[in-house]
C-alpha positions as CSV (number, residue, x, y, z in Angstrom):
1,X,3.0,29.2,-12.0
2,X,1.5,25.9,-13.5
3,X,3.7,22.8,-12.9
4,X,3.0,19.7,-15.3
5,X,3.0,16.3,-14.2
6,X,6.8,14.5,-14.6
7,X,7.1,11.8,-17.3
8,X,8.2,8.4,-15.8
9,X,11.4,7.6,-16.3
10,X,11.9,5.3,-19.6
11,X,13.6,2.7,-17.6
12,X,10.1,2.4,-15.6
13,X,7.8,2.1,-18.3
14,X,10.3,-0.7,-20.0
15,X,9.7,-2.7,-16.4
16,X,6.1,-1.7,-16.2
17,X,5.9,-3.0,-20.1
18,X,7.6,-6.4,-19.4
19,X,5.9,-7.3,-16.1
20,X,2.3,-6.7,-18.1
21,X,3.4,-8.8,-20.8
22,X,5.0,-12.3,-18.6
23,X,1.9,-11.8,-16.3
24,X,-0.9,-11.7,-19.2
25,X,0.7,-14.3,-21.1
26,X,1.2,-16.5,-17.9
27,X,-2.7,-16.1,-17.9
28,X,-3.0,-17.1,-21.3
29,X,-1.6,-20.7,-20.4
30,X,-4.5,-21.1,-18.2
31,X,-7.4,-19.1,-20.3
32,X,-6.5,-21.9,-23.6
33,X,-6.7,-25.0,-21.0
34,X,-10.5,-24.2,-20.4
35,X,-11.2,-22.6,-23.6
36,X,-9.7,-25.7,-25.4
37,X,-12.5,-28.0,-23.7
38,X,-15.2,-26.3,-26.3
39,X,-12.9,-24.8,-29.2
40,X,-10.7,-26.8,-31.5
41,X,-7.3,-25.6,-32.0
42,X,-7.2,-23.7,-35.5
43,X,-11.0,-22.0,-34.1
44,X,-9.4,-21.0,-31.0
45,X,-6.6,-19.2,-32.6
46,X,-8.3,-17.6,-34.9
47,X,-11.0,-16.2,-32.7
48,X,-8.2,-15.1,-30.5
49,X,-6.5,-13.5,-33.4
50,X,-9.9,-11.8,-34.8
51,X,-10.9,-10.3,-31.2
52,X,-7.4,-8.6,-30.6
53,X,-7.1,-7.2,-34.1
54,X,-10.7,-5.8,-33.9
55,X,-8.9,-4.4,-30.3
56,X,-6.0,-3.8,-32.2
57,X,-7.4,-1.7,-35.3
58,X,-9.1,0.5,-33.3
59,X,-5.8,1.4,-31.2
60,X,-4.3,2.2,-34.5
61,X,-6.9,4.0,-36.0
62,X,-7.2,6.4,-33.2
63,X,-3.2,7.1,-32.7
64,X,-3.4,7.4,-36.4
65,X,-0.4,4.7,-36.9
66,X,-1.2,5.0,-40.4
67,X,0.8,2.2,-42.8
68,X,3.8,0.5,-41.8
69,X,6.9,1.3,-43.9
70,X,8.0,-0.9,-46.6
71,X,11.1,-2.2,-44.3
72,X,8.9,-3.4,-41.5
73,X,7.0,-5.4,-44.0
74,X,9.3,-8.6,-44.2
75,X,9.4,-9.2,-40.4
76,X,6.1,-8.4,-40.2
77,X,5.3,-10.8,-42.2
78,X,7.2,-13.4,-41.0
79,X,6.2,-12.9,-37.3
80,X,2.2,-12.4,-38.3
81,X,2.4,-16.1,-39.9
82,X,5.1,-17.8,-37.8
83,X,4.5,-16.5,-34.0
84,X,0.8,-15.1,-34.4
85,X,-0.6,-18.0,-36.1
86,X,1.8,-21.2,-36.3
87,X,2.2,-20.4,-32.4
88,X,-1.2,-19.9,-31.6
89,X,-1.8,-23.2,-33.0
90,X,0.4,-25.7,-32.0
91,X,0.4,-24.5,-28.5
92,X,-3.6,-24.5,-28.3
93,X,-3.2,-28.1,-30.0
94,X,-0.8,-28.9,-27.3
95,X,-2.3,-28.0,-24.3
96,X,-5.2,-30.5,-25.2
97,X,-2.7,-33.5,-24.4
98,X,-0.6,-31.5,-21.9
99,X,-1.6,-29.8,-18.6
100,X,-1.0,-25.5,-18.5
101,X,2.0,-26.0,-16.3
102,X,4.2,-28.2,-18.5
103,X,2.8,-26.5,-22.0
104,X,4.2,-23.1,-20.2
105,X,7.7,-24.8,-19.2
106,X,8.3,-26.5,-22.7
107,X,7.1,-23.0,-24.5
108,X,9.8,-21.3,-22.2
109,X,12.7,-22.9,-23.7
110,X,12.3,-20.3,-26.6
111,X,14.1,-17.9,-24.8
112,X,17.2,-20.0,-25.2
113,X,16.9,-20.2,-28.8
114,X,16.1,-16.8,-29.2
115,X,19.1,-16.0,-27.8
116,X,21.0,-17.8,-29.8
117,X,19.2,-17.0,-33.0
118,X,19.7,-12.9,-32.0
119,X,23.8,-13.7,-31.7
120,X,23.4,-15.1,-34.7
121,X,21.1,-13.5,-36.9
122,X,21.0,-9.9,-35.3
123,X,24.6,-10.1,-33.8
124,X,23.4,-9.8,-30.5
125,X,26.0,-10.0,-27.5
126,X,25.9,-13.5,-25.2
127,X,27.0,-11.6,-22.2
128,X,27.7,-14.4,-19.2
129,X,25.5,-13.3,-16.3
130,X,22.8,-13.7,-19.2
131,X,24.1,-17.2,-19.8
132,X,24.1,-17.4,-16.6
133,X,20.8,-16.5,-15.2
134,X,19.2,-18.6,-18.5
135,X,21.2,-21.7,-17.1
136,X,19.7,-21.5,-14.0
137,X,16.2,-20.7,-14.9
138,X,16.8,-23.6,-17.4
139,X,17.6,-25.7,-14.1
140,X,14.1,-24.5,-12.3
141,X,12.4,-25.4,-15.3
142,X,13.4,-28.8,-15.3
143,X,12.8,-29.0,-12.1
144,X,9.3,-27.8,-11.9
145,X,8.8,-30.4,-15.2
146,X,10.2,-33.0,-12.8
147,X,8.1,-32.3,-10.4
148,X,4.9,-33.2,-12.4
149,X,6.1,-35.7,-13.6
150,X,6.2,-37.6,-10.6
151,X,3.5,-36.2,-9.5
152,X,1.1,-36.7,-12.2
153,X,-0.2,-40.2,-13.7
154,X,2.8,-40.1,-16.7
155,X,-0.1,-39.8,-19.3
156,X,1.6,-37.0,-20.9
157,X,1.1,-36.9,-24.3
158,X,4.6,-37.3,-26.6
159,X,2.6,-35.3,-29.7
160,X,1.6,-32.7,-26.6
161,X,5.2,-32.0,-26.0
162,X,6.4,-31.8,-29.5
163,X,3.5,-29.0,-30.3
164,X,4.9,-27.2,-27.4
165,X,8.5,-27.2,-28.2
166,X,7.6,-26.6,-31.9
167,X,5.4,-23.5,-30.7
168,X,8.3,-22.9,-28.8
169,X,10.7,-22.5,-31.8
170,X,8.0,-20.2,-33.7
171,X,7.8,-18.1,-30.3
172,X,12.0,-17.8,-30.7
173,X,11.2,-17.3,-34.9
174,X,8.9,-14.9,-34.6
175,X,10.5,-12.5,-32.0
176,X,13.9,-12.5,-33.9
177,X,12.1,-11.8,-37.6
178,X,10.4,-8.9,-35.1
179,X,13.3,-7.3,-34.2
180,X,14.1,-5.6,-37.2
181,X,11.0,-4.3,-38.5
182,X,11.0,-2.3,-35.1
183,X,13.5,-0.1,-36.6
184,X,11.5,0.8,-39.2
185,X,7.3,0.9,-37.4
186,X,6.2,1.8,-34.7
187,X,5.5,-0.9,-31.9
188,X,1.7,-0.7,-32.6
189,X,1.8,-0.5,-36.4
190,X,4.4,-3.7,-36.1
191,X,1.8,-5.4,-33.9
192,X,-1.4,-4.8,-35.4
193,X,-0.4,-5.8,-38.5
194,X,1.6,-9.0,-37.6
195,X,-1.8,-9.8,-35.7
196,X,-3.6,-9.1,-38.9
197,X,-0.8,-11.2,-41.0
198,X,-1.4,-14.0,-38.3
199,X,-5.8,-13.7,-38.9
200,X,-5.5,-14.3,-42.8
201,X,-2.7,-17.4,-42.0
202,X,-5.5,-18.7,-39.7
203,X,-8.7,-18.2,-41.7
204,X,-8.8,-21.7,-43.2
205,X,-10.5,-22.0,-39.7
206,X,-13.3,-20.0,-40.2
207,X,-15.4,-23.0,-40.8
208,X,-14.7,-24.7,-37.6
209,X,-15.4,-21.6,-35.5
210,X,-18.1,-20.9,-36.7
211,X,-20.0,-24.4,-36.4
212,X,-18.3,-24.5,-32.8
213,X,-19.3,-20.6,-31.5
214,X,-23.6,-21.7,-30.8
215,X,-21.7,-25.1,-29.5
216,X,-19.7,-23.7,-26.9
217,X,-20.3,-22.7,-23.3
218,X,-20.6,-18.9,-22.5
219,X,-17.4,-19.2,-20.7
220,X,-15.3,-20.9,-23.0
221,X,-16.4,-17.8,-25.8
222,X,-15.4,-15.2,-22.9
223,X,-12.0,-17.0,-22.6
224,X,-11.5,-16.5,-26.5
225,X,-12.5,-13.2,-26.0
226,X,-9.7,-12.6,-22.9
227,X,-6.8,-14.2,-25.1
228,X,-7.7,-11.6,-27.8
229,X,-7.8,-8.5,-25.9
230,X,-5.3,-9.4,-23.0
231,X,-2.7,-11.5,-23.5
232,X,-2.3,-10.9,-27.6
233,X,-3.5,-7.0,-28.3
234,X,-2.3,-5.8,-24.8
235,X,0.7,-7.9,-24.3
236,X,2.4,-8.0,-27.3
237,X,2.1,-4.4,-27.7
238,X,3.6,-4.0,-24.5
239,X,6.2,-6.9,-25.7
240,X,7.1,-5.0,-28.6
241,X,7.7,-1.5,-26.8
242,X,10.1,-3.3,-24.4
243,X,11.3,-5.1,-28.0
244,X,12.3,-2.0,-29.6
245,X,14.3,-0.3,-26.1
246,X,16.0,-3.7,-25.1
247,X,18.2,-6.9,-26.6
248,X,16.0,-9.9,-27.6
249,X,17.8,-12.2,-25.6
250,X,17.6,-10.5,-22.5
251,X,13.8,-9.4,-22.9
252,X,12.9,-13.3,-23.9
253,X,14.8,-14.2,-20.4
254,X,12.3,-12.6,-19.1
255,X,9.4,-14.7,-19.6
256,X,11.2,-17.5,-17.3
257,X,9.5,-16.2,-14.4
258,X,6.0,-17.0,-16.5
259,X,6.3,-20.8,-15.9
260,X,6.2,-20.1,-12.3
261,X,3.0,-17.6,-12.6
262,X,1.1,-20.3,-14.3
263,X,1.7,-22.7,-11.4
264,X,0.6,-19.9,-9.2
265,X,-3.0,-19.0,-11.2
266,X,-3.3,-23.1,-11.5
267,X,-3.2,-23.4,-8.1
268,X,-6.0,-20.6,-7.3
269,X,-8.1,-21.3,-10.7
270,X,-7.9,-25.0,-11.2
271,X,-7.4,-25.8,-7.5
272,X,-3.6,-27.6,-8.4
273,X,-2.1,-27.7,-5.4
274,X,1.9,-27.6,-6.4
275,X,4.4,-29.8,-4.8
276,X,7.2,-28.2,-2.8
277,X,9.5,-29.6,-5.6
278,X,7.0,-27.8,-8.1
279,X,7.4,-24.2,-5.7
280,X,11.5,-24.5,-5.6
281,X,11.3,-24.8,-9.1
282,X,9.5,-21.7,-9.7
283,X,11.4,-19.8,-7.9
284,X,15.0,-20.6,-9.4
285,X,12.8,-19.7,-12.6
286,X,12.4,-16.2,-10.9
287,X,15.6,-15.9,-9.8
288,X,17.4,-17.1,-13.0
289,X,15.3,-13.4,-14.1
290,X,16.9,-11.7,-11.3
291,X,20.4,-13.0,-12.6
292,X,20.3,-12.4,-16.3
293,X,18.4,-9.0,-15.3
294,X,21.2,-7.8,-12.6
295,X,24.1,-5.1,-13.5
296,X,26.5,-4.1,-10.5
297,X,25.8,-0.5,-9.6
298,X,29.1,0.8,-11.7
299,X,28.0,-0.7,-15.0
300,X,24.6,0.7,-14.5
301,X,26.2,4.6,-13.8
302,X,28.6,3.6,-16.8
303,X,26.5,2.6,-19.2
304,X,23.8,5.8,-18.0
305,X,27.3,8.2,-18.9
306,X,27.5,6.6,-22.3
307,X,24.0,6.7,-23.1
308,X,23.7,10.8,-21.8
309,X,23.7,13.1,-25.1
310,X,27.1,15.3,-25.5
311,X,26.4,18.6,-24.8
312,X,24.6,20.4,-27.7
313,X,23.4,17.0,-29.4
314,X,20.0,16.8,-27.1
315,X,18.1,18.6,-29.8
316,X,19.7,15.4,-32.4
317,X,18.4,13.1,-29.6
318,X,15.1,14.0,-28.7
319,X,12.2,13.2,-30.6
């Protein structure tokens, strides 16, 4: 008798998706610090944007995603321009004034204004032990931010916070307006063609790349290259997948634990050293995750009760 393979459990695949995602973008932090030495910021986004739609395209064309339905187009929209390109550019604009570290702890205060904006704008529940876990995370950050600053030479740039707390509302923006149009598409059709929407808000660029590609060191191309595929096509697709089985405010608390991956890669790519103020930090950022993440046992078997189909409604479920 032939036995098939099991399918891993959706609750698996929605970890596995979310873990790809914070690590890849905790990369990213670092990939933009050396790629910013040789690109400017509008040419850096919008070779990033142009090597993961390529990336991106070809995904779609051979799933067969098709055309996005008319009700997706709105967020897609809004999320292509906002998130894919305003973010893209005011955090590759800020981390020329502001170290990886404290670009990825500023950027990581969306999460708190996404929340808000999803109990606002989607109606999305503000549980406590969310509120909770955020507050703490919230505390690591600060701490961590602390923790440079004292320990760096106080050179950091006010305009170099500002673009990372600005890229840090379109972040919060851009997830919120995505939400929707996952109702209606597919997380790769919402993703491809937000990227795309992001490449045409970006091509006033083109210019700028263009003179600065024969310019620029092999490496600093490579790195372009890495934030395309990786971190954008890769990670936001896994993003979105997670987007469309989970609450935006509890997936964006998430990404708290991405401050204290960027110290991490820092510290074995750059050669920073963190403090042990910089370390505790990090990891109330991780367990801030661990809070807003937890459910006692009995809510978990509750909420697996209401989620099970009623007996002859499995055929109305599946699909």
């Amino acid at each position: 008798m032939k036995t098939f393979p099991r399918a891993l459990p959706p609750g698996l695949l929605i970890v596995g998706a979310v873990c790809c995602t914070v690590f890849a973008w905790a990369s990213a932090f670092v990939s933009i610090r050396s790629a910013g030495a040789a690109y400017s910021p509008g040419a850096l986004a919008l070779g990033r944007l142009l090597a993961a739609s390529l990336v991106l395209v070809a995904l779609l064309l051979l799933r067969r995603g098709g055309l996005p339905p008319r009700g997706a187009h709105r967020g897609i929209l809004l999320s292509g321009f906002v998130w894919f390109g305003g973010y893209t550019v005011a955090l590759n604009w800020g981390e020329r004034l502001v170290d990886a570290g404290t670009a990825s702890l500023l950027v990581n205060t969306g999460p708190i204004l996404m929340a808000l904006l999803a109990a606002r704008l989607l109606g999305e529940a503000l549980p406590p032990r969310l509120l909770s876990g955020m507050a703490v995370s919230f505390v690591g950050a600060v701490v961590v931010g602390l923790s440079m600053s004292s320990g760096g030479d106080g050179s950091t740039s006010v305009l170099g916070v500002a673009l990372c707390l600005l890229a840090a509302v379109a972040y919060a923006t851009g997830v919120v307006a995505q939400k929707p149009a996952l109702s209606f598409g597919t997380p790769l059709q919402i993703t491809t063609y937000s990227c795309l929407a992001g490449t045409v808000a970006c091509l006033p660029f083109a210019g700028q790349l263009v003179a600065e590609v024969p310019r620029a060191p092999l490496s600093a191309t490579l790195n372009m290259v890495y934030l395309g595929v990786v971190p954008t096509a890769l990670a936001f697709t896994t993003w979105t997948y997670a987007l469309a089985r989970m609450p935006a405010g509890k997936l964006g608390a998430t990404t708290y634990a991405v401050p204290a991956i960027v110290v991490l890669l820092s510290w074995i790519l750059l050669g920073e050293v963190p403090a042990w103020l910089t370390l505790l930090g990090g990891l109330l950022c991780l367990a801030g995750v661990a809070v807003s993440r937890y459910r006692p046992r009995a809510q978990e078997v509750s909420a697996e009760r209401a989620d099970a189909p009623a007996p002859g409604a499995a055929g109305a479920r599946g699909r």
